[in-house]
C-alpha positions in Angstrom: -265.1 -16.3 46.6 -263.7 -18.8 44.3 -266.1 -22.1 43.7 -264.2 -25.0 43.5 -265.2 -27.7 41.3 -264.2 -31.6 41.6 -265.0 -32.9 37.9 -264.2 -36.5 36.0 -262.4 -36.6 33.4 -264.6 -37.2 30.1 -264.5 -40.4 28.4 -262.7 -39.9 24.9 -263.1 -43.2 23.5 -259.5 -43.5 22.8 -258.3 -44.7 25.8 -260.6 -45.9 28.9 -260.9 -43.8 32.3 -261.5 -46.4 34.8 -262.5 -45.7 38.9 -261.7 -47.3 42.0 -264.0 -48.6 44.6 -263.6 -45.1 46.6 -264.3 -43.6 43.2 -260.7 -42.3 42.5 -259.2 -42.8 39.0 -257.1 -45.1 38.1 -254.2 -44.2 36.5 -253.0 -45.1 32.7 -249.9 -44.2 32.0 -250.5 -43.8 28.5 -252.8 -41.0 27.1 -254.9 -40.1 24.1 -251.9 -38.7 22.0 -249.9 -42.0 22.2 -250.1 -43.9 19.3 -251.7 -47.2 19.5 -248.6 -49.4 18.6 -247.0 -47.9 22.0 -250.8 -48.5 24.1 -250.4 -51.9 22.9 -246.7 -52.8 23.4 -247.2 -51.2 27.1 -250.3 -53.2 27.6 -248.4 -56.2 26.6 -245.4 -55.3 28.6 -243.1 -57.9 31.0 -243.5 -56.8 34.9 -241.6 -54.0 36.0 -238.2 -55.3 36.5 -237.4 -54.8 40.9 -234.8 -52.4 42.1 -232.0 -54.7 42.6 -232.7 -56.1 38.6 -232.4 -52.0 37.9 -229.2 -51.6 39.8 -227.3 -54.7 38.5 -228.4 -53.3 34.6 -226.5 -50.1 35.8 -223.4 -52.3 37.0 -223.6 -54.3 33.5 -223.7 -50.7 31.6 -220.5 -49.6 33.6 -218.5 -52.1 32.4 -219.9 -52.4 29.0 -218.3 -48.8 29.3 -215.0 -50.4 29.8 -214.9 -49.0 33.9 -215.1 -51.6 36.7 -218.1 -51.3 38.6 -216.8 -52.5 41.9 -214.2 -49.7 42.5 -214.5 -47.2 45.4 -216.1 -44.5 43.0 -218.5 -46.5 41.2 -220.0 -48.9 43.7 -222.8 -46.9 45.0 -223.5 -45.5 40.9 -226.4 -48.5 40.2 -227.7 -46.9 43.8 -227.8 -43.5 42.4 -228.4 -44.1 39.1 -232.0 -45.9 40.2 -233.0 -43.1 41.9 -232.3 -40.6 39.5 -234.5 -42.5 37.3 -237.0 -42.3 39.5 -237.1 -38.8 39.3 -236.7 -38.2 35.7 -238.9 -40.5 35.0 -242.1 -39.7 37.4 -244.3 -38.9 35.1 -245.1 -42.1 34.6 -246.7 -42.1 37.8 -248.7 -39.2 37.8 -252.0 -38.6 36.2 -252.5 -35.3 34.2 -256.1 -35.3 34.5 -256.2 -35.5 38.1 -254.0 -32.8 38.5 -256.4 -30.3 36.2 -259.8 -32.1 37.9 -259.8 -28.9 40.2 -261.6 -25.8 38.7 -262.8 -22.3 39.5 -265.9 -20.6 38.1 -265.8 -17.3 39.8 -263.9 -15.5 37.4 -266.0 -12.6 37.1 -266.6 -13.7 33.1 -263.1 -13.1 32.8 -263.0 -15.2 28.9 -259.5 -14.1 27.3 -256.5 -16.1 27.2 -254.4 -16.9 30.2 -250.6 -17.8 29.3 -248.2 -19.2 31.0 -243.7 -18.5 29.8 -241.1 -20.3 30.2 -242.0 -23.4 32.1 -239.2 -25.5 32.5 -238.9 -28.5 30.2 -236.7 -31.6 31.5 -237.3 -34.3 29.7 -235.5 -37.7 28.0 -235.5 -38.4 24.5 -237.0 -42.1 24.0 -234.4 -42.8 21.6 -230.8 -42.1 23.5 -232.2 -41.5 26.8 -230.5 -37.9 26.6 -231.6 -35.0 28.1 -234.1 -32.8 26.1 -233.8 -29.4 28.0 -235.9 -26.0 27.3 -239.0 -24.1 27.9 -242.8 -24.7 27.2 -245.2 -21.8 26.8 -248.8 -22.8 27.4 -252.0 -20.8 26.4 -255.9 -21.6 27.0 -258.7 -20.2 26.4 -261.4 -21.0 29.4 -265.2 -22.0 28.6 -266.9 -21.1 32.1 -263.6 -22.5 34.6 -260.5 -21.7 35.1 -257.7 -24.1 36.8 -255.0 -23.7 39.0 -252.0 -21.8 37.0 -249.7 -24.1 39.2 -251.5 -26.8 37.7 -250.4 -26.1 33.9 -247.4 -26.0 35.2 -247.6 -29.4 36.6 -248.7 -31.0 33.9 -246.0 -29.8 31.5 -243.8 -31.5 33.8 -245.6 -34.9 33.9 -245.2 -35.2 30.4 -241.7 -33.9 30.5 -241.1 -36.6 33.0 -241.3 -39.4 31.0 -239.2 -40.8 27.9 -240.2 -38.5 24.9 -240.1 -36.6 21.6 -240.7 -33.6 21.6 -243.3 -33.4 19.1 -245.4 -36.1 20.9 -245.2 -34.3 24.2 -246.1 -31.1 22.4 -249.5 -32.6 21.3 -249.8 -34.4 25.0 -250.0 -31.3 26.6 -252.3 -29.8 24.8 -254.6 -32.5 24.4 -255.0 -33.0 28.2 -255.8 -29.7 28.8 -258.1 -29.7 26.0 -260.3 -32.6 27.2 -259.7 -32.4 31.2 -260.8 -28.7 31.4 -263.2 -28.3 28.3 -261.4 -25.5 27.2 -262.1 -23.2 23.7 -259.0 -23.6 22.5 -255.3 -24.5 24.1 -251.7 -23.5 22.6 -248.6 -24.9 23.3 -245.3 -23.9 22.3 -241.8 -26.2 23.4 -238.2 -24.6 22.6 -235.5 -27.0 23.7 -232.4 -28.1 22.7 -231.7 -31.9 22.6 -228.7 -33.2 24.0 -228.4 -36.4 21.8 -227.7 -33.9 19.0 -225.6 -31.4 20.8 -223.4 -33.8 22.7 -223.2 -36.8 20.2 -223.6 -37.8 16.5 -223.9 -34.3 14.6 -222.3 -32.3 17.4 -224.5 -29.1 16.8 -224.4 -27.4 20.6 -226.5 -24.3 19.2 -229.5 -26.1 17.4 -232.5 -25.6 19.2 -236.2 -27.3 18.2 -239.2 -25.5 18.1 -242.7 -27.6 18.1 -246.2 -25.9 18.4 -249.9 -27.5 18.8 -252.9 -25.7 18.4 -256.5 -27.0 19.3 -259.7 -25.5 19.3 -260.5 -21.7 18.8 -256.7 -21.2 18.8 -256.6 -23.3 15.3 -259.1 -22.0 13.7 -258.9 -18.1 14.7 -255.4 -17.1 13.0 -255.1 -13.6 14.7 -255.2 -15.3 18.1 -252.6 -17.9 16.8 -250.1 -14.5 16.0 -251.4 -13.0 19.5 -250.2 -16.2 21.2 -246.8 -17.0 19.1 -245.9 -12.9 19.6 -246.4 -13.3 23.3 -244.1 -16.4 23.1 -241.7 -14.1 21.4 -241.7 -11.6 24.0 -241.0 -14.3 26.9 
């Protein structure tokens, strides 16, 4: 039978991991791969503008656009448009570690890598707010636990869900996984095609962008780097 195991995140000295009064953790939005310019512009941030300030920016962007944001067709857009962003954008609300805080130690000594293909990667790049659209595949290597496969999953997407480059999310899933599960070694690969390149500026539709982190055993152990990146292959 399968021993779950409710564990706190560990403390990396990059970023603080603070509790509430029920001991539940309270989330940062930012994470130990962000630099430290961004920590501090976010810590420094003005309050979170209200819905109504949201949908009026919407009604100000439609006309900037040269349309009129009071016809029939375009009146309920700032409406839609707020809560689309809410959904694209829910990462920022979420908390990685909480979601891998969950493990399993009766695994039978099971110690190889588990893999997960072809996750689904919707994201926004930070700098056009275009859609950066492709696949993740995620290896680790457990120490004596094992989490949730739905759970990898999940956190692919919390990263995804937030404004990004690629290569920053990349390193951000890997490195939760590395600290919030004490894993050997973790390997991420994202293939996706960028949208604010495909659809604007150089206008190259078939470009796609590969980035790859490797922590751990994975970095250090080059046959298990090819056994990963040939598994990729094959997805």
């Amino acid at each position: 039978m399968e021993t779950p195991s409710i564990r706190k995140p560990a403390l990396t000295g990059r970023g603080e991991t603070r509790y509430g009064p029920d001991n539940e953790r309270i989330m940062d939005p930012m994470d130990a791969k962000t630099p430290p310019a961004i920590r501090l512009a976010a810590e420094t941030a003005t309050p979170k503008p209200s819905r109504e300030q949201a949908e009026e920016a919407v009604r100000t962007l439609i006309a900037w656009a040269g349309d009129d944001p009071r016809r029939e067709g375009l009146k309920d857009t700032p409406k839609r448009v707020a809560r689309a962003f809410e959904e694209w954008f829910s990462g920022y609300r979420a908390d990685p570690a909480k979601e891998l805080s969950r493990t399993f130690e009766d695994v039978q000594g099971y110690d190889d890598m588990v893999m997960l293909t072809n996750i689904d990667v919707e994201s926004h790049c930070e700098h056009h707010m275009a859609p950066i659209l492709g696949v993740a595949h995620v290896a680790y290597l457990p120490s004596a636990r094992v989490v949730g496969i739905s759970k990898i999953a999940r956190v692919v997407e919390i990263f995804a869900k937030r404004l990004q480059t690629q290569e920053t999310m990349t390193a951000q899933i890997a490195d939760a996984l590395m600290e919030a599960m004490d894993a050997r070694g973790v390997a991420v690969l994202v293939d996706a095609r960028h949208q604010c390149m495909t659809t604007r500026g150089v206008h190259h539709p078939n470009v796609s962008t590969v980035t790859t982190t490797f922590a751990g055993e994975f970095k250090t152990d080059a046959e298990l780097r090819e056994r990963f990146l040939r598994m990729a292959e094959r997805a």
